[in-house]
PDB file of N, CA, C and O in Angstrom:
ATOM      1  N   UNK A   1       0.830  -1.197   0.000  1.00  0.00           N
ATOM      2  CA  UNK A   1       0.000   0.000   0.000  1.00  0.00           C
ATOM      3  C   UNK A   1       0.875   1.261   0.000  1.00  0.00           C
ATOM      4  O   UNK A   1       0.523   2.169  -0.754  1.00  0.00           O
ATOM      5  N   UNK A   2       1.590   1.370   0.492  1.00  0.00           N
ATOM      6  CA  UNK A   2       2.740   2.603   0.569  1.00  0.00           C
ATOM      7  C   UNK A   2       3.474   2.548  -0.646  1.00  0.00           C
ATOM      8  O   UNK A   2       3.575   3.534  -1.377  1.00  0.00           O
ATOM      9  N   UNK A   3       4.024   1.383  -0.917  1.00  0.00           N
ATOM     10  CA  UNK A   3       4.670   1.407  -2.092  1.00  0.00           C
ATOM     11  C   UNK A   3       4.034   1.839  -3.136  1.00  0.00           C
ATOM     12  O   UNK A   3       4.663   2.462  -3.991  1.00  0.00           O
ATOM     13  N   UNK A   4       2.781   1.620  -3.270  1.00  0.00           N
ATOM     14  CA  UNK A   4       1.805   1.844  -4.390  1.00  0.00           C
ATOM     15  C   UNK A   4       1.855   3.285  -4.327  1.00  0.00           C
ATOM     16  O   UNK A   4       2.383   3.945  -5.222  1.00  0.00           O
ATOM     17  N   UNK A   5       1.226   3.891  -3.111  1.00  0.00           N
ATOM     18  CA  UNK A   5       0.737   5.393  -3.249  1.00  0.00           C
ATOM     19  C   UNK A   5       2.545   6.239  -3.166  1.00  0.00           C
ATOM     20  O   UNK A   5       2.486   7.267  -3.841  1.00  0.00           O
ATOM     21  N   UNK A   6       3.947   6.055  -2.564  1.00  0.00           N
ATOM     22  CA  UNK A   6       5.059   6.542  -3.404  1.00  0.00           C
ATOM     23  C   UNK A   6       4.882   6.387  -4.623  1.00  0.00           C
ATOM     24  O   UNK A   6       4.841   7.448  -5.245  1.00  0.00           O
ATOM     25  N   UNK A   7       4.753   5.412  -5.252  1.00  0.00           N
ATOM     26  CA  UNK A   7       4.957   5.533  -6.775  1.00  0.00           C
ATOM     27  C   UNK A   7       3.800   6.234  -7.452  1.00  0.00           C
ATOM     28  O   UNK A   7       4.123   6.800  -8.496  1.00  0.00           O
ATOM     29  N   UNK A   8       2.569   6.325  -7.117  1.00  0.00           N
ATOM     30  CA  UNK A   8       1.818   7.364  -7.353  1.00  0.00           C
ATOM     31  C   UNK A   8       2.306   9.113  -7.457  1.00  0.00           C
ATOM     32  O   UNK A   8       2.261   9.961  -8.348  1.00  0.00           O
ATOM     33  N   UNK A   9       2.801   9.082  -5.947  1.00  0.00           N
ATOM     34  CA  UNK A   9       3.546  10.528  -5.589  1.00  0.00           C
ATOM     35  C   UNK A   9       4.781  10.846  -6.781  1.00  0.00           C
ATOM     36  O   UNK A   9       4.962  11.933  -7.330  1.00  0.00           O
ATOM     37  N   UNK A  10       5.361   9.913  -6.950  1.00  0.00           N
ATOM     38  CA  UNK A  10       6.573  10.114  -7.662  1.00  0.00           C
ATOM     39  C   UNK A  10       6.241  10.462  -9.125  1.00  0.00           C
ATOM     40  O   UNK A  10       7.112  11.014  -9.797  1.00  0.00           O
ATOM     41  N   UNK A  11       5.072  10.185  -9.649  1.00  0.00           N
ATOM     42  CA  UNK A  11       4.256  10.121 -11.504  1.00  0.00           C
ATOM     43  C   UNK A  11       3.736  11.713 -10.910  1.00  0.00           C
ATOM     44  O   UNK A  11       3.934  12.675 -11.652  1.00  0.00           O
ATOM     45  N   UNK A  12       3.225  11.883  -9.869  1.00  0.00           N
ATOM     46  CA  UNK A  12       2.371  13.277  -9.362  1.00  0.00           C
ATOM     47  C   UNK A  12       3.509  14.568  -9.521  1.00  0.00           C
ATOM     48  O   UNK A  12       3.337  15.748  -9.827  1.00  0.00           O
ATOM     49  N   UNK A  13       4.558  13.909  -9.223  1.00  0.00           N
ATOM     50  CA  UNK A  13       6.026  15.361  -8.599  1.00  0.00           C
ATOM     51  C   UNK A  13       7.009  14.896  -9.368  1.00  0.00           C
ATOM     52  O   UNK A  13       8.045  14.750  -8.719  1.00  0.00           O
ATOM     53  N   UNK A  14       7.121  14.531 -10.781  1.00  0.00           N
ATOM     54  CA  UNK A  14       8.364  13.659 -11.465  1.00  0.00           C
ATOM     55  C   UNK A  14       9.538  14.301 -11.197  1.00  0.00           C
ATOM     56  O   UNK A  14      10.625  13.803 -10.903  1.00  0.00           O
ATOM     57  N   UNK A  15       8.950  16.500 -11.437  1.00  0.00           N
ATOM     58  CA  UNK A  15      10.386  17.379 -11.029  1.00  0.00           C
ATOM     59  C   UNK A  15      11.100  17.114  -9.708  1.00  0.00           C
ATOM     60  O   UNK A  15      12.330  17.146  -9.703  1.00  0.00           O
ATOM     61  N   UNK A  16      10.452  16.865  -8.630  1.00  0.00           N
ATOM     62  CA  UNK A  16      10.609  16.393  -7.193  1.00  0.00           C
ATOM     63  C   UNK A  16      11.259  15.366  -6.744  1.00  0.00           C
ATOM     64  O   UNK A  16      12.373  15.481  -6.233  1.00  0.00           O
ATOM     65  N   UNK A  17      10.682  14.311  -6.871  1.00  0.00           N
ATOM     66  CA  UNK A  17      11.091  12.702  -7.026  1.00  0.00           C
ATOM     67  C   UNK A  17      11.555  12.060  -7.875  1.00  0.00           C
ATOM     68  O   UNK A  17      10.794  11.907  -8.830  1.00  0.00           O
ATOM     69  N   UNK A  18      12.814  11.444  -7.983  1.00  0.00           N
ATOM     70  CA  UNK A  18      13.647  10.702  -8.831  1.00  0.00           C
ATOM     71  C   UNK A  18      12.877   9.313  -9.070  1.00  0.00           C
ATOM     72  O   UNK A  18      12.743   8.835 -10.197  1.00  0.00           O
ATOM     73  N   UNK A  19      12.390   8.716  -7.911  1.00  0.00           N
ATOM     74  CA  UNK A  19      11.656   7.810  -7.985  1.00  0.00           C
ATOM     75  C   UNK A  19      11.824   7.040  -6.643  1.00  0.00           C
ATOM     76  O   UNK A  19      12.069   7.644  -5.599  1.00  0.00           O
ATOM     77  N   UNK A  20      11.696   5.798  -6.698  1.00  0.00           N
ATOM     78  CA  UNK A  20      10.845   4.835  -5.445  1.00  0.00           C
ATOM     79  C   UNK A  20      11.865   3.640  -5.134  1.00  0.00           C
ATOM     80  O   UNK A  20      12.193   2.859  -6.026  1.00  0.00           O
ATOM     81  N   UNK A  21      12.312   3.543  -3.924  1.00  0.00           N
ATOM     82  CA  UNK A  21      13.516   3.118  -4.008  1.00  0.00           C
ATOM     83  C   UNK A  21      13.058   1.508  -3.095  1.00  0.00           C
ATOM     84  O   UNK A  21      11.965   1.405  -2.538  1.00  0.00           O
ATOM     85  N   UNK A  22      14.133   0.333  -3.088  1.00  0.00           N
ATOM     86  CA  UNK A  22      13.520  -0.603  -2.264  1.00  0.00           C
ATOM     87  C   UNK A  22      12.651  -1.246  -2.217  1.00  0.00           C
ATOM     88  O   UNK A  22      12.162  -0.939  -3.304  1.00  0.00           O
ATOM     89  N   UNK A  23      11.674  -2.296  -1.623  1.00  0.00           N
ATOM     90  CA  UNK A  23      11.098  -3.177  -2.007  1.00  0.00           C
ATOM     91  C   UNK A  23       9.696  -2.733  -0.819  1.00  0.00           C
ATOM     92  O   UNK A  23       9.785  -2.037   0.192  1.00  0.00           O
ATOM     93  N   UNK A  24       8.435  -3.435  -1.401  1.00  0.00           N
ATOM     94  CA  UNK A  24       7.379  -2.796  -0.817  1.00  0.00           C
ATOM     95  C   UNK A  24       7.681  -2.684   0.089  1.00  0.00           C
ATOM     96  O   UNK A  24       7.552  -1.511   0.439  1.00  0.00           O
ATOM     97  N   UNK A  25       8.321  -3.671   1.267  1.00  0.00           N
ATOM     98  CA  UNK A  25       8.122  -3.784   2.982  1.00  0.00           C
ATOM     99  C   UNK A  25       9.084  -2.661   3.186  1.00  0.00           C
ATOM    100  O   UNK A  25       9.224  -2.091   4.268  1.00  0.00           O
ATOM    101  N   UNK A  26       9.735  -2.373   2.102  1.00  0.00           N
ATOM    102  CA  UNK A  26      10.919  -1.734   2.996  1.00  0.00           C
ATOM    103  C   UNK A  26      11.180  -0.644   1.600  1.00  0.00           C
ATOM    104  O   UNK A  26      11.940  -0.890   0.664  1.00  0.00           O
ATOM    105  N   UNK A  27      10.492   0.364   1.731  1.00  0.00           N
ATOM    106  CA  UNK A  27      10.581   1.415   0.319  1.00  0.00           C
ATOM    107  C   UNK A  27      10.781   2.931   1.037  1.00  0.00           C
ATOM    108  O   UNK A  27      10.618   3.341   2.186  1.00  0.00           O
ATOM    109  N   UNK A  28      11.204   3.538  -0.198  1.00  0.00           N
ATOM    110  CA  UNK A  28      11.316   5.166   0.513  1.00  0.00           C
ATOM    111  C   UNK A  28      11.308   6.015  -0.992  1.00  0.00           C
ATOM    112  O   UNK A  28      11.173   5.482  -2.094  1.00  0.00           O
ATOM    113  N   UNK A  29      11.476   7.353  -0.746  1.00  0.00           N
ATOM    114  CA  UNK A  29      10.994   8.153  -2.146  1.00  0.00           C
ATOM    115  C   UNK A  29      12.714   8.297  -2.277  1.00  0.00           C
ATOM    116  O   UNK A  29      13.495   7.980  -1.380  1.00  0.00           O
ATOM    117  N   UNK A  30      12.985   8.689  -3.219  1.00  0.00           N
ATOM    118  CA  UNK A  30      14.580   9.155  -3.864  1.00  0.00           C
ATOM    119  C   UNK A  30      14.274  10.892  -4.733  1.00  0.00           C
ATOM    120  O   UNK A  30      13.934  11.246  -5.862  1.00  0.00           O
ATOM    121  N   UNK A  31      14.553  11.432  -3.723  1.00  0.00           N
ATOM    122  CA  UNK A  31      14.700  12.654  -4.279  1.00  0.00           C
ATOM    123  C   UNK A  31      16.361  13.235  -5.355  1.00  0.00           C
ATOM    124  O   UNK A  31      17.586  13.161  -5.257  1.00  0.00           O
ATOM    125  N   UNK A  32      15.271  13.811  -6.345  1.00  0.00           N
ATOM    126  CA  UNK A  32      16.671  14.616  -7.032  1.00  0.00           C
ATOM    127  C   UNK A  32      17.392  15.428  -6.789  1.00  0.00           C
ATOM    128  O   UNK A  32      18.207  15.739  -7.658  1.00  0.00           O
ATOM    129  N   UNK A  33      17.398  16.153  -5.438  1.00  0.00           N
ATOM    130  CA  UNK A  33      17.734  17.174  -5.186  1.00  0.00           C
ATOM    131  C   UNK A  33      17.804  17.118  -4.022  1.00  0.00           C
ATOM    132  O   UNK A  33      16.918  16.478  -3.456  1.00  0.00           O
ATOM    133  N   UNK A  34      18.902  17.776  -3.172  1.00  0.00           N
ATOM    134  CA  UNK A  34      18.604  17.782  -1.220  1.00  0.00           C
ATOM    135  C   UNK A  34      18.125  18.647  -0.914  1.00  0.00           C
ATOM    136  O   UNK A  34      17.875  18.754   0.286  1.00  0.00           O
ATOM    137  N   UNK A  35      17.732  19.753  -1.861  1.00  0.00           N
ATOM    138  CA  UNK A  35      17.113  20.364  -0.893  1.00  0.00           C
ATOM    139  C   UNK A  35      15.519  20.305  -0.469  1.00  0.00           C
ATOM    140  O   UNK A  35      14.943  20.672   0.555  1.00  0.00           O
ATOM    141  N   UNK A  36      14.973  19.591  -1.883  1.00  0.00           N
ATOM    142  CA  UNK A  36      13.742  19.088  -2.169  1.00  0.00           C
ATOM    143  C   UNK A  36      13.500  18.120  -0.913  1.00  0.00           C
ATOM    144  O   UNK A  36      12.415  17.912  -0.370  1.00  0.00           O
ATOM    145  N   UNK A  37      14.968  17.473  -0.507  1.00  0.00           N
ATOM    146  CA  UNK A  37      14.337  16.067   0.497  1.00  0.00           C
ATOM    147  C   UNK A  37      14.721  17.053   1.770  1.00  0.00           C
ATOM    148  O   UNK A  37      14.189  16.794   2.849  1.00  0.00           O
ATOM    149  N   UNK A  38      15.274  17.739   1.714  1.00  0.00           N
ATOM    150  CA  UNK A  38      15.245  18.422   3.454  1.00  0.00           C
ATOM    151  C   UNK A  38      13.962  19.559   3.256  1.00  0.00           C
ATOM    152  O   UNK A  38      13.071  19.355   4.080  1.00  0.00           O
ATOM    153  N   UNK A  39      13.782  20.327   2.640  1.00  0.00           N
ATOM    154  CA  UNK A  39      12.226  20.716   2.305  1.00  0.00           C
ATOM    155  C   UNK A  39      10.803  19.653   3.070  1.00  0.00           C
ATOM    156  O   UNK A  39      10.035  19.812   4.019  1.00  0.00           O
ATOM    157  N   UNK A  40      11.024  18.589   2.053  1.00  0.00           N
ATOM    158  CA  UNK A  40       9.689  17.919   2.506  1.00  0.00           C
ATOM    159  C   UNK A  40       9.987  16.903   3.847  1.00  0.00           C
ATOM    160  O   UNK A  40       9.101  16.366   4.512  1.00  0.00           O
ATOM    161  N   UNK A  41      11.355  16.783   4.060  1.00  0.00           N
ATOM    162  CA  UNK A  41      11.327  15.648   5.154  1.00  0.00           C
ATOM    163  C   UNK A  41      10.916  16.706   6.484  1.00  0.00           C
ATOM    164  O   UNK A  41      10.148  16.320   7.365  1.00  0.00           O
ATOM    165  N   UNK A  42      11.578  18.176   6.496  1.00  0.00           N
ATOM    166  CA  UNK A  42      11.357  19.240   7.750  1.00  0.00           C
ATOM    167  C   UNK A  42       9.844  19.361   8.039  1.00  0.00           C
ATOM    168  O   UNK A  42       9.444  19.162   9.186  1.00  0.00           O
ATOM    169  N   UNK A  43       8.550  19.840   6.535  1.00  0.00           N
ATOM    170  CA  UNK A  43       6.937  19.932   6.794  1.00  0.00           C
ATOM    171  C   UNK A  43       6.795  18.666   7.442  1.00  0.00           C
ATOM    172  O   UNK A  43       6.317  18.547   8.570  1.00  0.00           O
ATOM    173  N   UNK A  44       7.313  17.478   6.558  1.00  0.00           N
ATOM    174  CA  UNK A  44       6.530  16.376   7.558  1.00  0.00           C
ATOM    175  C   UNK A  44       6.904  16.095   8.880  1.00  0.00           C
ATOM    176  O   UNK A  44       6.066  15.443   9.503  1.00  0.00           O
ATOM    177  N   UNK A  45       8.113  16.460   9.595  1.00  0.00           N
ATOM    178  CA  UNK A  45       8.870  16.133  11.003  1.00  0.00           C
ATOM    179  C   UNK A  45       7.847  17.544  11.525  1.00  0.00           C
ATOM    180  O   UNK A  45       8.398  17.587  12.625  1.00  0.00           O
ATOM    181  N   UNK A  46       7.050  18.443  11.587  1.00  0.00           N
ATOM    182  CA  UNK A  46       6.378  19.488  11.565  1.00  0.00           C
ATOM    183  C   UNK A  46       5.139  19.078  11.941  1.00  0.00           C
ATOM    184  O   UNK A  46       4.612  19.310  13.029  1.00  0.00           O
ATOM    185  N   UNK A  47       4.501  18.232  10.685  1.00  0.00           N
ATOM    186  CA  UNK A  47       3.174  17.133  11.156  1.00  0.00           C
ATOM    187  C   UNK A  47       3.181  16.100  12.243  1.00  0.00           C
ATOM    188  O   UNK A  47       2.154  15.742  12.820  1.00  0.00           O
ATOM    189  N   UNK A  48       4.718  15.503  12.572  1.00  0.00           N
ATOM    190  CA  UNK A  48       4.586  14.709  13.179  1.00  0.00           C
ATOM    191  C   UNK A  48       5.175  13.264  12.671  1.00  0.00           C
ATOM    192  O   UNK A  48       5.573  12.391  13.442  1.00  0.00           O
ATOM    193  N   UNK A  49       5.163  13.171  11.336  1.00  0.00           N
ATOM    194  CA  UNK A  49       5.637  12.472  10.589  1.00  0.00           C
ATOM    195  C   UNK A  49       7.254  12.248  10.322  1.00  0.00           C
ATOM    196  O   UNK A  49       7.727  13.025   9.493  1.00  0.00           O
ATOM    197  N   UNK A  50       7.900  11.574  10.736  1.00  0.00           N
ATOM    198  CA  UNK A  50       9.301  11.342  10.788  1.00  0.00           C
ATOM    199  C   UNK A  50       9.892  10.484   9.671  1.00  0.00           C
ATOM    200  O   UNK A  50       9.583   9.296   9.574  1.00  0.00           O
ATOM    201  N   UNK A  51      10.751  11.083   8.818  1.00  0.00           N
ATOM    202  CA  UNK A  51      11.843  10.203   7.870  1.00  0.00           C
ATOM    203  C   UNK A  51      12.933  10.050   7.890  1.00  0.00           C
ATOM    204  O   UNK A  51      13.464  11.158   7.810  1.00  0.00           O
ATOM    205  N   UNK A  52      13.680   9.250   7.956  1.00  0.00           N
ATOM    206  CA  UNK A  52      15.555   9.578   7.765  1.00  0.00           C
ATOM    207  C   UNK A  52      15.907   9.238   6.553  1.00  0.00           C
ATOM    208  O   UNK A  52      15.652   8.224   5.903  1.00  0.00           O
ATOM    209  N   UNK A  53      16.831  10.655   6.175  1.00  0.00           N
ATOM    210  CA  UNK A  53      17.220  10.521   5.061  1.00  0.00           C
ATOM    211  C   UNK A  53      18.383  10.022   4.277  1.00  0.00           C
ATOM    212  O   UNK A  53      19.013  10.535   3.352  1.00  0.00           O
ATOM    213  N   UNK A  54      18.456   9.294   4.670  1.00  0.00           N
ATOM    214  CA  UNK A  54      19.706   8.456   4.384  1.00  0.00           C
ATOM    215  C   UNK A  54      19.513   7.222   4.312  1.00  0.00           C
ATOM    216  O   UNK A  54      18.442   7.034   4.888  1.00  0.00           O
ATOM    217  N   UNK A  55      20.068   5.879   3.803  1.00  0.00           N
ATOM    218  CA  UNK A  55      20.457   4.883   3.303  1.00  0.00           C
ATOM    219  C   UNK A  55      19.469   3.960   4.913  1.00  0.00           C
ATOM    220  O   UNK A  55      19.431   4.138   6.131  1.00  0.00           O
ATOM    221  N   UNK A  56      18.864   3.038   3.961  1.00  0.00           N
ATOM    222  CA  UNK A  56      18.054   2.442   4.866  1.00  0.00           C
ATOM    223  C   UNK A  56      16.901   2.938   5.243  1.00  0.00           C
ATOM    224  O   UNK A  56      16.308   2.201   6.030  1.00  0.00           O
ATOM    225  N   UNK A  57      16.369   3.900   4.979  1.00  0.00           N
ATOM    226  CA  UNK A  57      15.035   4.198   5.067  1.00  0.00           C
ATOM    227  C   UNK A  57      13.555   3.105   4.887  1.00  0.00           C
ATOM    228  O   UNK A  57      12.647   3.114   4.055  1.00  0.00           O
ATOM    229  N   UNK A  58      13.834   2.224   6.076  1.00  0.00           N
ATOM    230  CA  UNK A  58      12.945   0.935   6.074  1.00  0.00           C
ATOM    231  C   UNK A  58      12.105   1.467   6.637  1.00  0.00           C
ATOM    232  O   UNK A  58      12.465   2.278   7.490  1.00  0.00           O
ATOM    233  N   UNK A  59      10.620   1.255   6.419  1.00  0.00           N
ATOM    234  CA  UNK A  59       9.256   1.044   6.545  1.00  0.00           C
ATOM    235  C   UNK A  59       8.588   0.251   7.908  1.00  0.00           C
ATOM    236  O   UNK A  59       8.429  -0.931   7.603  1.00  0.00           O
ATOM    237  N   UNK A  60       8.371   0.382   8.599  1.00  0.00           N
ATOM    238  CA  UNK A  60       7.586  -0.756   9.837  1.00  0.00           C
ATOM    239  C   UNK A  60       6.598  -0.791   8.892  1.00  0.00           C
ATOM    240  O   UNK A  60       6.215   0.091   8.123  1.00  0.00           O
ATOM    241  N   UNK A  61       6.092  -2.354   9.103  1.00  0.00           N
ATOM    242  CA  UNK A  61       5.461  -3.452   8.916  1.00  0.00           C
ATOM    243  C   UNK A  61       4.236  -3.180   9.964  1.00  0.00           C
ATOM    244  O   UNK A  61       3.038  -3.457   9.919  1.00  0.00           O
ATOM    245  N   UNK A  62       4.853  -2.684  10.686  1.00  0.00           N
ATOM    246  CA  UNK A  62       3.594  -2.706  11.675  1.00  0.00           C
ATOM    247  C   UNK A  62       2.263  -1.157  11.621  1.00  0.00           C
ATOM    248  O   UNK A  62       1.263  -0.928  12.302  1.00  0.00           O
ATOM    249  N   UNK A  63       2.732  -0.621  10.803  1.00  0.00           N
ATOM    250  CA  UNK A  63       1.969   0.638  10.563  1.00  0.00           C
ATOM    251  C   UNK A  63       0.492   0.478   9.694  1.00  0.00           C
ATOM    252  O   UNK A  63       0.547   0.230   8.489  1.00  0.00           O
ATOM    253  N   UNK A  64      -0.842   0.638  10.395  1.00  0.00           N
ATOM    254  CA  UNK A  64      -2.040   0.466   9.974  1.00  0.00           C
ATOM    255  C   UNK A  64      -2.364   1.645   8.591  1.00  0.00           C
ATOM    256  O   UNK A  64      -1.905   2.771   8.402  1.00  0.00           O
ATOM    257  N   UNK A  65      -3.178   0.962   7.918  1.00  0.00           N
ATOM    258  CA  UNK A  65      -3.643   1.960   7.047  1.00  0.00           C
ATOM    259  C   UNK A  65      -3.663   2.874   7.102  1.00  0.00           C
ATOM    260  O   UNK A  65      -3.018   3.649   6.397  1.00  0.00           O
ATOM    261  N   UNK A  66      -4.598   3.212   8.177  1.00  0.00           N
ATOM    262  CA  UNK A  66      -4.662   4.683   8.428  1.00  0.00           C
ATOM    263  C   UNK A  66      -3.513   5.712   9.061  1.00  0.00           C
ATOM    264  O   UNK A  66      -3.762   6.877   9.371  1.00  0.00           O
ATOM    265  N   UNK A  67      -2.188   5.062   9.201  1.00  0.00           N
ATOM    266  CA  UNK A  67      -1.118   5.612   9.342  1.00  0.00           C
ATOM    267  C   UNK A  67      -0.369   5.756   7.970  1.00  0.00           C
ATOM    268  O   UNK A  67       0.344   6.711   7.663  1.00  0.00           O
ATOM    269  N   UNK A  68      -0.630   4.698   7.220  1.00  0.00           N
ATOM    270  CA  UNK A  68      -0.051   4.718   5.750  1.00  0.00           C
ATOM    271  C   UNK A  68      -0.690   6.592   5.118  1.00  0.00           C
ATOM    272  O   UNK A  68      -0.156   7.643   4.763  1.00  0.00           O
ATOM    273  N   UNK A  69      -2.165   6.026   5.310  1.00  0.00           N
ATOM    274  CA  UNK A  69      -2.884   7.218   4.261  1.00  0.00           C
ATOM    275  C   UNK A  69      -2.090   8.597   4.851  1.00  0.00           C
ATOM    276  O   UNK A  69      -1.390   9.413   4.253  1.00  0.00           O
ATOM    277  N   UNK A  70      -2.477   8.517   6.220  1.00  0.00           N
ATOM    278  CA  UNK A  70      -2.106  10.114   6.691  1.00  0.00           C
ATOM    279  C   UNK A  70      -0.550  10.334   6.122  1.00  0.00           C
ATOM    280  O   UNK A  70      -0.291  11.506   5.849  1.00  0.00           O
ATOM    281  N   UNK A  71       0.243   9.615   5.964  1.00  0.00           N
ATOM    282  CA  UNK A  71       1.833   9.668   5.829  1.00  0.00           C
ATOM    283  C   UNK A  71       1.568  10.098   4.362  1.00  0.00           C
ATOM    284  O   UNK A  71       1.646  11.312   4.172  1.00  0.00           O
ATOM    285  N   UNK A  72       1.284   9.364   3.345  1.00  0.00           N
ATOM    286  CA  UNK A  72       0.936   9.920   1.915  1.00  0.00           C
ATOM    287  C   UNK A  72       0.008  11.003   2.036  1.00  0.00           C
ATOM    288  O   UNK A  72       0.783  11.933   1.810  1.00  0.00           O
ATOM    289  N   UNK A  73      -0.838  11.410   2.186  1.00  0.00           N
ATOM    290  CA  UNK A  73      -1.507  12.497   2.486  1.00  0.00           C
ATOM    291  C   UNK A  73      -0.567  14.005   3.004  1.00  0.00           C
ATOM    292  O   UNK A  73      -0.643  15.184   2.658  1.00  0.00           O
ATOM    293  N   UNK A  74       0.138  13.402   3.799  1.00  0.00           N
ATOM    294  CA  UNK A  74       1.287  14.537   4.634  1.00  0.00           C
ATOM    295  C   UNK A  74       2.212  15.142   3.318  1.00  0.00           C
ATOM    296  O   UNK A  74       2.364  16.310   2.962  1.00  0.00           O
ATOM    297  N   UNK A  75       2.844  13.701   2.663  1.00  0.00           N
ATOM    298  CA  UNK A  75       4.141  14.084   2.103  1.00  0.00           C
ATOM    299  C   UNK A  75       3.431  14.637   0.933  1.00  0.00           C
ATOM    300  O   UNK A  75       4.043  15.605   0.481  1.00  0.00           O
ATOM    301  N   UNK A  76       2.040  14.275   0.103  1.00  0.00           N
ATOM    302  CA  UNK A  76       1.182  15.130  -0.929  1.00  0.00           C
ATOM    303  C   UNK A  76       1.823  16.501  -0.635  1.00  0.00           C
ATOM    304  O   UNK A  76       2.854  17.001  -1.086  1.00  0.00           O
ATOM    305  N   UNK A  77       0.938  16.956   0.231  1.00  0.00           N
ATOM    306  CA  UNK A  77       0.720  18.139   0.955  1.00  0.00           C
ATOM    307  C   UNK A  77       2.666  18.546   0.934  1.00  0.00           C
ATOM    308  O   UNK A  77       2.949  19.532   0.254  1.00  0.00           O
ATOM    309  N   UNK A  78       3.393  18.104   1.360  1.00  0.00           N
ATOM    310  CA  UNK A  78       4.721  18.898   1.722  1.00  0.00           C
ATOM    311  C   UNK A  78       5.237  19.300   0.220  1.00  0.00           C
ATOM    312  O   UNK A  78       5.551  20.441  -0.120  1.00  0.00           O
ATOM    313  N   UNK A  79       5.262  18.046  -0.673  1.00  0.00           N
ATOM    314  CA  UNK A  79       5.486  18.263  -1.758  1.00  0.00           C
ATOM    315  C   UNK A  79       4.857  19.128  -2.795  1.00  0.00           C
ATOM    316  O   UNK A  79       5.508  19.302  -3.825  1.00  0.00           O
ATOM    317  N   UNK A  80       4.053  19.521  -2.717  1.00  0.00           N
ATOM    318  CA  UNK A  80       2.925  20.614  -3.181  1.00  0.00           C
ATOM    319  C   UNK A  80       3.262  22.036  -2.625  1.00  0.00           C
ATOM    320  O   UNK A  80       2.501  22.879  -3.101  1.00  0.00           O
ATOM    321  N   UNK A  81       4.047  22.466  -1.884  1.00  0.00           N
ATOM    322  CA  UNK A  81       4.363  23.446  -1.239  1.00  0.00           C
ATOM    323  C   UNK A  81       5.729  23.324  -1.654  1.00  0.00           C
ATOM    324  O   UNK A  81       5.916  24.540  -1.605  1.00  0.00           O
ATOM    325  N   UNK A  82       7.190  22.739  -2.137  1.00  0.00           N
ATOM    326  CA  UNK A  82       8.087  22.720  -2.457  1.00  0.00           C
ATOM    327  C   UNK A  82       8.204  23.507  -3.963  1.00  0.00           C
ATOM    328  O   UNK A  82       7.510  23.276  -4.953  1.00  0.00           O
ATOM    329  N   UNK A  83       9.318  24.528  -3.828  1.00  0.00           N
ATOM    330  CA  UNK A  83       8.940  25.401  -5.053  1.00  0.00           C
ATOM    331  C   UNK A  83      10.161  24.899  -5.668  1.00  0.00           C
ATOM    332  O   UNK A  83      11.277  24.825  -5.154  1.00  0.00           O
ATOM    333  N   UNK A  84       9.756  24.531  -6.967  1.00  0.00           N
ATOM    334  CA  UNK A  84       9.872  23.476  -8.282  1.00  0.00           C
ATOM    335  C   UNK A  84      11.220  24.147  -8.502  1.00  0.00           C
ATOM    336  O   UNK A  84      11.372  25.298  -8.092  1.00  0.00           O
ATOM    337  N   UNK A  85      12.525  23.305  -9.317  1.00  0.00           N
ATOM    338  CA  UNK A  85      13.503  23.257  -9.314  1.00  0.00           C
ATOM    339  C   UNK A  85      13.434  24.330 -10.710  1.00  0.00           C
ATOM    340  O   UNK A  85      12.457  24.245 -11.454  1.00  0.00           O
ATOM    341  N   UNK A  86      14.241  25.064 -10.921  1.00  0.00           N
ATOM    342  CA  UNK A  86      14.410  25.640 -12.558  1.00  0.00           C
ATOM    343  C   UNK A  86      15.105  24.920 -13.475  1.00  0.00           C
ATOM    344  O   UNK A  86      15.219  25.336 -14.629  1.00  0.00           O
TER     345      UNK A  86
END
């Protein structure tokens, strides 16, 4: 389910996101740019929502839907507010 809706995000923000890195259980977004990923990783640590950006960015298994949606929902939202690369 996460994996699905990143790779959604990533077709949504192609300028943004390089693409979708890792395997469903264990996936993360790949930004083109750092400042794009310290941009959206800071709104979401803001919501409440925590990422590390660096190597290994594994997924709990244990996170319910409705933690999935709000997390895609969040990073929508951060990424939508990131002003687009020239």
């Amino acid at each position: 389910r996460l994996f699905t809706g990143l790779t959604a995000l990533q077709r949504e923000f192609p300028e943004l996101v390089a693409g979708v890195g890792g395997i469903p259980e264990m996936c993360f977004l790949q930004y083109g740019d750092e400042t794009v990923s310290r941009t959206v990783t800071t709104a979401c640590a803001q919501s409440g929502i925590l990422f590390k950006r660096s190597a290994y960015n594994f997924v709990s298994l244990a996170h319910e839907d409705s933690v999935i949606d709000r997390t895609l929902n969040q990073l929508r939202e951060a990424l939508s507010t990131v002003v687009k690369p020239a």
